[in-house]
ZAPABA-177930 format. One record per residue: residue in three letters; x, y, z of N, C-alpha, C in turn. Coordinates in steps of 0.02 Angstrom, whole numbers, plus 50000, padded with zeros to 5 digits. Layout:
ZAPABA-177930
  rest  n.east  n.north   n.up  ca.east  ca.north  ca.up  c.east  c.north   c.up
   ALA       X        Y      Z        X         Y      Z       X        Y      Z
...
END
This chain:
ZAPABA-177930
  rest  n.east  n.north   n.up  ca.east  ca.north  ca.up  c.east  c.north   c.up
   UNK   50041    49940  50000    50000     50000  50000   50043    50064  50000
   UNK   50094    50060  50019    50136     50118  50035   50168    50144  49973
   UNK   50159    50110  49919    50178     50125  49868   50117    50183  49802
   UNK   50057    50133  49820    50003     50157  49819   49999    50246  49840
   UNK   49998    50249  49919    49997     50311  49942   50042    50353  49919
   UNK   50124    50349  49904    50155     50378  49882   50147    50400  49814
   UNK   50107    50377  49750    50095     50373  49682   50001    50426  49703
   UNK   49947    50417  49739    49918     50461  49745   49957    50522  49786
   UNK   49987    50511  49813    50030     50591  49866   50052    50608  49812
   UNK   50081    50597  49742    50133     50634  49707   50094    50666  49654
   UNK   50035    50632  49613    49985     50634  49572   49951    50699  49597
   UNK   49934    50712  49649    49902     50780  49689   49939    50810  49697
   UNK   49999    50819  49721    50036     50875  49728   50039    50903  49677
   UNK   50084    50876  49629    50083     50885  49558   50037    50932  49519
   UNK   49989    50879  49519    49923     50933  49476   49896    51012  49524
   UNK   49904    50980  49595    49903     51040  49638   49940    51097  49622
   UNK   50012    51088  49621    50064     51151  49604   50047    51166  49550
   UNK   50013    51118  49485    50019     51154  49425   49993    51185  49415
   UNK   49907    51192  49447    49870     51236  49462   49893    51296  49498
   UNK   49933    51313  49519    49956     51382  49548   50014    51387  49483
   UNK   50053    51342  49450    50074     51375  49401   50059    51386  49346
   UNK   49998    51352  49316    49945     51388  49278   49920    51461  49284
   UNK   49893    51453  49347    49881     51527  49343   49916    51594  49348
   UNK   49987    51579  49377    50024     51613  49381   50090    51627  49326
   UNK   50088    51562  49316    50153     51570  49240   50105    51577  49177
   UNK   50056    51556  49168    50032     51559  49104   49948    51568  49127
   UNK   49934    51619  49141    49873     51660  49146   49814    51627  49161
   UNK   49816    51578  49173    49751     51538  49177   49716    51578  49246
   UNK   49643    51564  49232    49592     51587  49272   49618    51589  49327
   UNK   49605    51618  49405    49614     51594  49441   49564    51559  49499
   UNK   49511    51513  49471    49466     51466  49468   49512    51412  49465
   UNK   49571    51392  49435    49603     51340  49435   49653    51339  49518
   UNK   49624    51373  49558    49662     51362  49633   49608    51335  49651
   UNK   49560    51307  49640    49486     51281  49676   49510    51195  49684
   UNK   49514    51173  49626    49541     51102  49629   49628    51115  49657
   UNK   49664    51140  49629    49726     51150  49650   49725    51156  49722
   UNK   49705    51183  49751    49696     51179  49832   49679    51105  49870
   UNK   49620    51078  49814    49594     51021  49850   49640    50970  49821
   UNK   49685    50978  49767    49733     50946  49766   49790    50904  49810
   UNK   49818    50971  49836    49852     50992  49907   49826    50955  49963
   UNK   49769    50957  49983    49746     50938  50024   49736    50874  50028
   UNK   49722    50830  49962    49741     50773  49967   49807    50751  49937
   UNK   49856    50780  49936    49917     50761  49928   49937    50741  50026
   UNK   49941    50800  50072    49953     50800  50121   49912    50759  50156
   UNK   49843    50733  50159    49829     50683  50185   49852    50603  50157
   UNK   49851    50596  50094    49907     50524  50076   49984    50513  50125
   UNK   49980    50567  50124    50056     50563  50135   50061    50517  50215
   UNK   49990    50540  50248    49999     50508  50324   49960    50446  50320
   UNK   49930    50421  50250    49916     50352  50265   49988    50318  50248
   UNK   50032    50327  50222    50105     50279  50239   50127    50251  50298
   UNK   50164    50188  50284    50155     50160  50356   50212    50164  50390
   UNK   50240    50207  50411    50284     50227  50456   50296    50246  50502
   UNK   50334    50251  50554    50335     50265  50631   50346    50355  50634
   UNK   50384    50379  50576    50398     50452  50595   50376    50485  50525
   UNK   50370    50539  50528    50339     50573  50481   50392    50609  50436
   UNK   50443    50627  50462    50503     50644  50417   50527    50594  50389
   UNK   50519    50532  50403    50564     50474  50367   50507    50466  50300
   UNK   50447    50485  50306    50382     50473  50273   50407    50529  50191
   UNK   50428    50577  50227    50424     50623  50189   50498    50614  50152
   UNK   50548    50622  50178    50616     50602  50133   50603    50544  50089
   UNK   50567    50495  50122    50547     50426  50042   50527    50447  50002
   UNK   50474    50495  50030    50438     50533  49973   50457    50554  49923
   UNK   50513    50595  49937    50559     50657  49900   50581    50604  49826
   UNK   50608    50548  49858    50626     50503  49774   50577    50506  49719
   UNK   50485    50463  49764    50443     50462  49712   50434    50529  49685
   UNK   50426    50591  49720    50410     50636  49675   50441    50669  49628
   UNK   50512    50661  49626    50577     50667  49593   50535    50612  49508
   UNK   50519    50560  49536    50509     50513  49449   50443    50537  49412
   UNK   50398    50558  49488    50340     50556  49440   50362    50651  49427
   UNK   50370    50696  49450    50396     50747  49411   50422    50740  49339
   UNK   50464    50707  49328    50480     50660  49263   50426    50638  49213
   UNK   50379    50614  49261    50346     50579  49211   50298    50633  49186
   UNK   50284    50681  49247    50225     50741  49208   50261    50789  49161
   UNK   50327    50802  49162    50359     50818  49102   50341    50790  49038
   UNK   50350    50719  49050    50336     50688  48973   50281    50670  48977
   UNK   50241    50658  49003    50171     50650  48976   50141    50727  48958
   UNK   50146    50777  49021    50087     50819  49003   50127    50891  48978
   UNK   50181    50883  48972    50242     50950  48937   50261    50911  48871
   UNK   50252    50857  48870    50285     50855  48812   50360    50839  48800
   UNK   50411    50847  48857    50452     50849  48854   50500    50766  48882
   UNK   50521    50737  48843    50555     50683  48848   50625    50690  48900
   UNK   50598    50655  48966    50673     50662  49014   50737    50638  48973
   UNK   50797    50672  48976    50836     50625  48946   50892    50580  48990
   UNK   50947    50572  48970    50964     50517  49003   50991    50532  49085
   UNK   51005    50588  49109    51039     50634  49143   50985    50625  49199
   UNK   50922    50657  49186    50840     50656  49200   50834    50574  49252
   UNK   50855    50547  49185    50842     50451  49210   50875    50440  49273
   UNK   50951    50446  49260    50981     50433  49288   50987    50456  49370
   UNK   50962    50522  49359    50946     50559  49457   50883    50528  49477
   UNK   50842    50509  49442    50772     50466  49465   50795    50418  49480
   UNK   50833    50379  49469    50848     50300  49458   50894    50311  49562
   UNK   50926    50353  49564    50968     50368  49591   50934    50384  49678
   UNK   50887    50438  49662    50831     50478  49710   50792    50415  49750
   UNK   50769    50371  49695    50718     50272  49715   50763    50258  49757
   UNK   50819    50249  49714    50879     50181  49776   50865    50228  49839
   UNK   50877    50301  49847    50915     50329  49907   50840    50322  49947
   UNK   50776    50322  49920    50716     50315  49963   50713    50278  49960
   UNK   50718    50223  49936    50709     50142  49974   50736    50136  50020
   UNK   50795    50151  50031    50850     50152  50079   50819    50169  50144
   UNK   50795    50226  50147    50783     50285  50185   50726    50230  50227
   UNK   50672    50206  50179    50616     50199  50190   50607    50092  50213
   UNK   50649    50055  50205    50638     49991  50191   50699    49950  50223
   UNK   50758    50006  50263    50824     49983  50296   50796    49964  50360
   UNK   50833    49909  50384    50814     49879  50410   50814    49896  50509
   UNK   50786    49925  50551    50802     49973  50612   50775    49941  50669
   UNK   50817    49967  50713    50803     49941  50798   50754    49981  50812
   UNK   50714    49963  50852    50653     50002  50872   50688    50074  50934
END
């Protein structure tokens, strides 16, 4: 599931910020902070269904997935193809949150 939560936490943020940079980089209404807000709001509640003991360790795992799927809303919804450089800090960002998130600890 924790993977789950992390892939909706990143999906909302995402569309969340883009909605403030819609309206602010490229003129869009500012009607587009209505969902963008409620975006937010369920970005930050996913984030505390993860199953972890502390909430900063929650959030540094985090930091990897949103690092790929940033990536991926480039190329899906910009248009713009990560290139190998792109790959390679995603690929990089996973290992260091797995790490973070799946090492093995004394209580």
């Amino acid at each position: 599931m924790t993977l789950f939560w992390y892939g909706l936490a990143a999906i909302a943020e995402i569309a969340g910020c883009f909605a403030f940079w819609a309206w602010i980089r490229k003129g869009a209404s500012a009607w587009w902070l209505v969902p963008g807000i409620g975006a937010l709001v369920l970005f930050a509640w996913a984030l505390t269904r993860v199953d972890t003991a502390f909430a900063g360790r929650a959030y540094a795992a985090y930091g990897g997935v949103y690092i790929a799927a940033s990536l991926l809303w480039l190329w899906s919804m910009e248009g713009v193809r990560p290139d190998r450089w792109d790959i390679l800090g995603a690929i990089i960002c996973l290992v260091g949150a797995g790490v973070i998130l799946l090492a093995p600890r004394s209580a």
